[in-house]
VOLOSE-85468 format. One record per atom (N, C-alpha, C): x, y, z; residue in one letter; residue number from 0. Coordinates in Angstrom, 2 decimals. Layout:
N
> xx/yy/zz/aa/i
> X/Y/Z/A/NUM $
...
end
This chain:
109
> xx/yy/zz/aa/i
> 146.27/-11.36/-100.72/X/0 $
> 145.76/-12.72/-100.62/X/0 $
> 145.50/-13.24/-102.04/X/0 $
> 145.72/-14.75/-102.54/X/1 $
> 145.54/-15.03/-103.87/X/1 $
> 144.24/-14.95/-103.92/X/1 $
> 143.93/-15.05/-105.32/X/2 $
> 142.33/-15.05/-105.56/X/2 $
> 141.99/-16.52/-105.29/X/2 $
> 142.17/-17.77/-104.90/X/3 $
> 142.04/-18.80/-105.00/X/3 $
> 141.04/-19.59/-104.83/X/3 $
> 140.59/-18.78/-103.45/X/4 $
> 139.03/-19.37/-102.53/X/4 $
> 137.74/-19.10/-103.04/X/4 $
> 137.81/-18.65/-104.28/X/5 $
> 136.81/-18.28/-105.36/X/5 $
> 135.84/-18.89/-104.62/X/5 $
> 134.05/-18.92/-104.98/X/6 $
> 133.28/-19.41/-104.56/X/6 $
> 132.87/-20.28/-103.49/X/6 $
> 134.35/-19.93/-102.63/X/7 $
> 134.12/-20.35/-100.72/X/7 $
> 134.03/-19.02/-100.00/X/7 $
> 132.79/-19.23/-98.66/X/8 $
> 132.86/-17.91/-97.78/X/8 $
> 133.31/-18.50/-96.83/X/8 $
> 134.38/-19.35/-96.43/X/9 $
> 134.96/-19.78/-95.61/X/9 $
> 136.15/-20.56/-96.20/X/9 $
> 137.13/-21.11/-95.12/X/10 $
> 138.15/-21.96/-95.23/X/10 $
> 137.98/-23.35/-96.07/X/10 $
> 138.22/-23.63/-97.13/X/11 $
> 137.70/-25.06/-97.59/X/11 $
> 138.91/-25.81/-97.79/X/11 $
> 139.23/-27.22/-97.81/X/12 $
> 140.15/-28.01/-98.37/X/12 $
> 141.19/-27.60/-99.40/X/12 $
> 140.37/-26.98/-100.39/X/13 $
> 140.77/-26.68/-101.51/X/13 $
> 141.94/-24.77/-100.85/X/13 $
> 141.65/-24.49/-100.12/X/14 $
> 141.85/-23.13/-99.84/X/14 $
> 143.48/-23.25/-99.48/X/14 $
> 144.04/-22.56/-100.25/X/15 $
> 145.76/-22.10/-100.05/X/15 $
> 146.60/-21.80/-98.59/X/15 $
> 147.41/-22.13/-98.26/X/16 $
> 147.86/-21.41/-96.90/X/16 $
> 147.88/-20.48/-96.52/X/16 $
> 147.66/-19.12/-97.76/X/17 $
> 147.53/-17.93/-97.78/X/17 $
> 146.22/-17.58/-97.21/X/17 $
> 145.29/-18.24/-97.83/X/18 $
> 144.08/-18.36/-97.16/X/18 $
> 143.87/-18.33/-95.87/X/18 $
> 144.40/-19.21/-95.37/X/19 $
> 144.08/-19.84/-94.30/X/19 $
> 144.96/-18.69/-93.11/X/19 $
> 145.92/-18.74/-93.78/X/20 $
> 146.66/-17.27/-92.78/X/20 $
> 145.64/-16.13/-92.46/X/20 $
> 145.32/-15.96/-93.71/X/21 $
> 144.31/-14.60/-93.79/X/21 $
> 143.07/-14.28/-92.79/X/21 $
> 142.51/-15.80/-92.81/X/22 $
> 141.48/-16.37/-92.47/X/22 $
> 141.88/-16.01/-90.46/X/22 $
> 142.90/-16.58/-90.03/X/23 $
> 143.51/-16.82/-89.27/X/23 $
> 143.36/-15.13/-87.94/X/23 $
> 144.65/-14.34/-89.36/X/24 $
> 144.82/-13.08/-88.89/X/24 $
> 143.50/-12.57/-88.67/X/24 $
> 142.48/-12.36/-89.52/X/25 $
> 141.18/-11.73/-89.21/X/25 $
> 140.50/-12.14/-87.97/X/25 $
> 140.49/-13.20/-88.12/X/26 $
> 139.56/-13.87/-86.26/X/26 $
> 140.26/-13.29/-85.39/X/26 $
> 141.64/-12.94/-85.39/X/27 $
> 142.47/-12.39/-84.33/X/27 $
> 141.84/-11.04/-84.28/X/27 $
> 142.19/-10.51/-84.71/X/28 $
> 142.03/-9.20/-84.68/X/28 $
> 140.26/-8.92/-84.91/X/28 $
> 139.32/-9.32/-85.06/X/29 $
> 138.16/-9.38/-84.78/X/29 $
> 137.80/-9.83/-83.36/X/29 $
> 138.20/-10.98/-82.99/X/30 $
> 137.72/-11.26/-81.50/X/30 $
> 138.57/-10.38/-80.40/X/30 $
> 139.66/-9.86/-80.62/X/31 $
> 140.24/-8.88/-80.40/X/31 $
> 139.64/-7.50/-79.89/X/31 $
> 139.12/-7.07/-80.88/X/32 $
> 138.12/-5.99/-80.77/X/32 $
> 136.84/-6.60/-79.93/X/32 $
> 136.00/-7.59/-80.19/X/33 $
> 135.05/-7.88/-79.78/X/33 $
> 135.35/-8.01/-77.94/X/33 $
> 136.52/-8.30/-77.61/X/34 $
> 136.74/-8.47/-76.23/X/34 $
> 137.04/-6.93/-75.83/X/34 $
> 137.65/-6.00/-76.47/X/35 $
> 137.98/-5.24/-76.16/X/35 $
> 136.60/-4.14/-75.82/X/35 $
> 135.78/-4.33/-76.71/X/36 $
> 134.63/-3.48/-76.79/X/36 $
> 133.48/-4.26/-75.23/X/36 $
> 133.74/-5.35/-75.39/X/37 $
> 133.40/-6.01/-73.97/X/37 $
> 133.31/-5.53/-73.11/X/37 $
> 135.27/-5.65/-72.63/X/38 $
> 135.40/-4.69/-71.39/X/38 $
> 135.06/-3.70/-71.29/X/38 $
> 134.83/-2.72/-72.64/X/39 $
> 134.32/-1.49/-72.29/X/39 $
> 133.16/-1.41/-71.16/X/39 $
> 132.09/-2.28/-71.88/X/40 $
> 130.92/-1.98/-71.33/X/40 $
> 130.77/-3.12/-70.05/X/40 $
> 131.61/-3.53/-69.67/X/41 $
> 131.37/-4.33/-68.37/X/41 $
> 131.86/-3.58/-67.22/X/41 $
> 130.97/-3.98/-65.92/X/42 $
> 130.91/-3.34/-64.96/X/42 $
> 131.86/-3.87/-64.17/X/42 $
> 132.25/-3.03/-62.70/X/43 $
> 133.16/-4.20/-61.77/X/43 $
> 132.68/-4.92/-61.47/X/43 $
> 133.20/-6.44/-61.45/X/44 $
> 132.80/-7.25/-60.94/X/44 $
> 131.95/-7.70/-61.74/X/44 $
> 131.66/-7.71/-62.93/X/45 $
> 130.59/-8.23/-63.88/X/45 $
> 131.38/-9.66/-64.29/X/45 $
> 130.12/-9.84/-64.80/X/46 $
> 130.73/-11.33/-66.14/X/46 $
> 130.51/-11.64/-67.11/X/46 $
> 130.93/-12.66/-68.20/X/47 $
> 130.62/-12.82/-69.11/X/47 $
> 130.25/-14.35/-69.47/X/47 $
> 129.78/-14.82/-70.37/X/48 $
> 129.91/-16.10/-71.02/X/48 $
> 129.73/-16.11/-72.14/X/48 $
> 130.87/-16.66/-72.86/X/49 $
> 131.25/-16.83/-74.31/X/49 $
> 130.90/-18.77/-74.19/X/49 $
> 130.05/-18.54/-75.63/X/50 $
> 129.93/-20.32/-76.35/X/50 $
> 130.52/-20.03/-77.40/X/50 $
> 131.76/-21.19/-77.88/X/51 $
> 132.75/-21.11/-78.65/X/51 $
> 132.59/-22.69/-79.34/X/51 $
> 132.27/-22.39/-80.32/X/52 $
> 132.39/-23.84/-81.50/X/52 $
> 133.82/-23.88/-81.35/X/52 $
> 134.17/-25.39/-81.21/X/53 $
> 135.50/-25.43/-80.93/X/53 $
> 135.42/-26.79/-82.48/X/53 $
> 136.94/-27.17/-81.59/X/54 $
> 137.23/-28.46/-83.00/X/54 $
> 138.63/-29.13/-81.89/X/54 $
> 138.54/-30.71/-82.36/X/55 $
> 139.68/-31.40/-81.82/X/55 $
> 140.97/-31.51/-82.71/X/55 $
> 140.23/-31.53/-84.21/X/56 $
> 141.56/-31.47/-84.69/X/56 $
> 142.63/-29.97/-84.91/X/56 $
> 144.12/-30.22/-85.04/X/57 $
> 144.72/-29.07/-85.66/X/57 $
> 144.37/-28.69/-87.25/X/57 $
> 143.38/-29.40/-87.75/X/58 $
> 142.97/-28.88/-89.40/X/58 $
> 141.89/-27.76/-89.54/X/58 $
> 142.26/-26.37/-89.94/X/59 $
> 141.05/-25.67/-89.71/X/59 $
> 139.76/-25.79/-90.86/X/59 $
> 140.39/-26.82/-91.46/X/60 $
> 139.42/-27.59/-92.68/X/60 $
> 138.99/-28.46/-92.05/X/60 $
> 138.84/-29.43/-91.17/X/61 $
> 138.49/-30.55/-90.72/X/61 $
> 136.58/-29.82/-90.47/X/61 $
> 136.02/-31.55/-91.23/X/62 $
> 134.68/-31.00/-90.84/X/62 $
> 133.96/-31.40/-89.83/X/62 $
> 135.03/-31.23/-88.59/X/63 $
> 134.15/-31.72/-87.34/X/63 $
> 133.91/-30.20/-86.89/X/63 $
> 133.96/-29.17/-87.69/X/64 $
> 133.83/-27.66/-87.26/X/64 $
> 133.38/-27.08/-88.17/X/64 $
> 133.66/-26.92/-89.82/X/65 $
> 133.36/-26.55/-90.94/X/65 $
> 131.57/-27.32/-91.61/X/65 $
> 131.06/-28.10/-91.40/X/66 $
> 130.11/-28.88/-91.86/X/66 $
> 128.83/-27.68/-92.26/X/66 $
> 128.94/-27.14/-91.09/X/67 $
> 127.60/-26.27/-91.36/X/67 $
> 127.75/-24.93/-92.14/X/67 $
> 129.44/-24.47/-92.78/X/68 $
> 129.95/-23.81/-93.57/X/68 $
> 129.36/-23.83/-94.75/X/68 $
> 129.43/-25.36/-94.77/X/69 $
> 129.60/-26.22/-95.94/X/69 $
> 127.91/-25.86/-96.19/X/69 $
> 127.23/-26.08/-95.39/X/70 $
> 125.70/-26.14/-95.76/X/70 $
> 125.34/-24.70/-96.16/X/70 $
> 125.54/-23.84/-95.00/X/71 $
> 125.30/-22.24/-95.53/X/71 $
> 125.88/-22.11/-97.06/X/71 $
> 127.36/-22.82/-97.71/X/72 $
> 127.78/-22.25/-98.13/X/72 $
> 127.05/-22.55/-99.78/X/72 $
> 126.77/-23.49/-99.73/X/73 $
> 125.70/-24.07/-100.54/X/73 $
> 124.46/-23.55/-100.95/X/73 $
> 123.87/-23.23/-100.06/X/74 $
> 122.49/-22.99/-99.65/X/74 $
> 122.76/-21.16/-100.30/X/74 $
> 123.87/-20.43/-99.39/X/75 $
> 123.86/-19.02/-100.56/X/75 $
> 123.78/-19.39/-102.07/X/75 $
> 124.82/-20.23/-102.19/X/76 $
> 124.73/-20.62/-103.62/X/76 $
> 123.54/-20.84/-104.50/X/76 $
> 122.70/-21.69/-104.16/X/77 $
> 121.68/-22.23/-104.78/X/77 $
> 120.66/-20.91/-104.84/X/77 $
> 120.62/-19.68/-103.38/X/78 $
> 119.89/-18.59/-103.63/X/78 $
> 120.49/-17.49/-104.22/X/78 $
> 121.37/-17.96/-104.68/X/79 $
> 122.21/-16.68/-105.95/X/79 $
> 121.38/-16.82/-107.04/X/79 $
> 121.29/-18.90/-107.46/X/80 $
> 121.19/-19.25/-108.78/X/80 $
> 119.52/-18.77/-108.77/X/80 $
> 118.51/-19.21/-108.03/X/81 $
> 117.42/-18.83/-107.69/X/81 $
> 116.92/-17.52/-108.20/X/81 $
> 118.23/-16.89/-107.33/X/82 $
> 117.52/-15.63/-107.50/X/82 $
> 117.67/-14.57/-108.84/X/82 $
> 118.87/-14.91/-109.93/X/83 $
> 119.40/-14.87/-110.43/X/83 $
> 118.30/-15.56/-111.88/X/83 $
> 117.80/-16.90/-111.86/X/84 $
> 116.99/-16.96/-112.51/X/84 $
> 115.69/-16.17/-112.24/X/84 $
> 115.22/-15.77/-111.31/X/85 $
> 113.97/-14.88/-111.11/X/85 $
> 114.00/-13.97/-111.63/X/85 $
> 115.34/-13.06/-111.32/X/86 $
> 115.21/-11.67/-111.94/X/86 $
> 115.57/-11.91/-113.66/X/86 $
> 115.58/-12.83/-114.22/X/87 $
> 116.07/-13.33/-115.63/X/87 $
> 114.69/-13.50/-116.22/X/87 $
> 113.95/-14.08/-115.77/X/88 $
> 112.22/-14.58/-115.97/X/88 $
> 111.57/-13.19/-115.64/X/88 $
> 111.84/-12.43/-114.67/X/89 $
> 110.99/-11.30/-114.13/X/89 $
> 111.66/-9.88/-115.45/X/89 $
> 112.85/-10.14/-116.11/X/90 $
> 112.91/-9.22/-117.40/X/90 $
> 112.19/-9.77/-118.46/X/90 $
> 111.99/-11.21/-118.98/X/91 $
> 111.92/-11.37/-119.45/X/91 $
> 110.73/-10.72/-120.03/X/91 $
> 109.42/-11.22/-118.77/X/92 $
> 107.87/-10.15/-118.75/X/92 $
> 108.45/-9.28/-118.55/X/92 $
> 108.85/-8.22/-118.23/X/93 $
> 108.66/-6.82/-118.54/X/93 $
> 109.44/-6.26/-119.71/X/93 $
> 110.19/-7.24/-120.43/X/94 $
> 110.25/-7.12/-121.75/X/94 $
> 109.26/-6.96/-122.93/X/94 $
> 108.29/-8.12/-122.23/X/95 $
> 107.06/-8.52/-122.79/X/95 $
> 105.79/-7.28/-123.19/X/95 $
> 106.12/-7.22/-121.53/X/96 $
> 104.78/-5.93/-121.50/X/96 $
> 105.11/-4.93/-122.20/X/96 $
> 106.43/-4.04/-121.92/X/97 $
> 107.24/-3.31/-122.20/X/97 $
> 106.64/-3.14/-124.10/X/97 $
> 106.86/-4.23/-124.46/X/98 $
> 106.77/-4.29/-126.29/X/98 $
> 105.45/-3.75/-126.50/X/98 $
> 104.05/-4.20/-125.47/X/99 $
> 103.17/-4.33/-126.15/X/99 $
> 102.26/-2.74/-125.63/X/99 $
> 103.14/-2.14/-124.69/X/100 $
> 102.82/-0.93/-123.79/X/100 $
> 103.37/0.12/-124.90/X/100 $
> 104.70/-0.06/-125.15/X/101 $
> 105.49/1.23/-125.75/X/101 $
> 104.98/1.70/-126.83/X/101 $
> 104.17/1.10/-127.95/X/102 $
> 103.67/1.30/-129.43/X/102 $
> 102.74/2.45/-128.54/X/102 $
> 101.97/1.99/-127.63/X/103 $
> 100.45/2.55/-127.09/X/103 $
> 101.10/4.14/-126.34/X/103 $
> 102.31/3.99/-125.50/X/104 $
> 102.53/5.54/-125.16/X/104 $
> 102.93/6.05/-126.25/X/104 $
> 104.01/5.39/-127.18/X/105 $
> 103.87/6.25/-128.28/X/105 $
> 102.84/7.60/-128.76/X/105 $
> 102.14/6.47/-129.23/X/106 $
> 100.63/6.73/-129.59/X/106 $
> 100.00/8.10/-129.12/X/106 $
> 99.66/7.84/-127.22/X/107 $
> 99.38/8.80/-126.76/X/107 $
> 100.10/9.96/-126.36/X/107 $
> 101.16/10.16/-127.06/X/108 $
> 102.04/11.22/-126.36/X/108 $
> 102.18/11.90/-127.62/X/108 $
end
């Protein structure tokens, strides 16, 4: 698969046909299994009910299905940068301490 979809966890506009194949083949073969592991455990005569986000258009980019992609996909983002500055600020003090601790074990050791 190209590297292309860089910083998407889903199908985006921007995403290659390769993508989108990829994207494609995996749901197959995931819901695949998921039905299969189903029947395992269903009884005779049992049932099921599946709720399936669907979409009207043929675009698997169209955001009458993708929208809330779009929001998760964001929202990881922003708690990368978040978190990413925390642990940047959280070296920074124990850089801090670190300086003013190490002379002192020195010391005592």
């Amino acid at each position: 698969m190209e590297n292309t979809n860089k910083g998407s966890i889903y199908i985006s506009t921007t995403s290659p046909p390769s993508v989108i194949r990829e994207y494609h083949e995996q749901f197959q073969r995931d819901f695949f299994m998921f039905l299969k592991c189903r029947a395992e455990e269903m009884v005779g005569g049992g049932r099921m009910v599946l709720t399936i986000l669907g979409r009207r258009s043929d675009d698997p980019c169209s955001k009458e299905c993708c929208y809330h992609w779009d929001l998760l996909a964001e929202t990881l983002n922003d708690m990368v940068v978040e978190v990413t500055i925390y642990f940047v600020f959280m070296l920074y003090w124990i850089l801090i301490i670190l300086s003013y601790t190490c002379p002192l074990i020195i010391i005592l050791t």
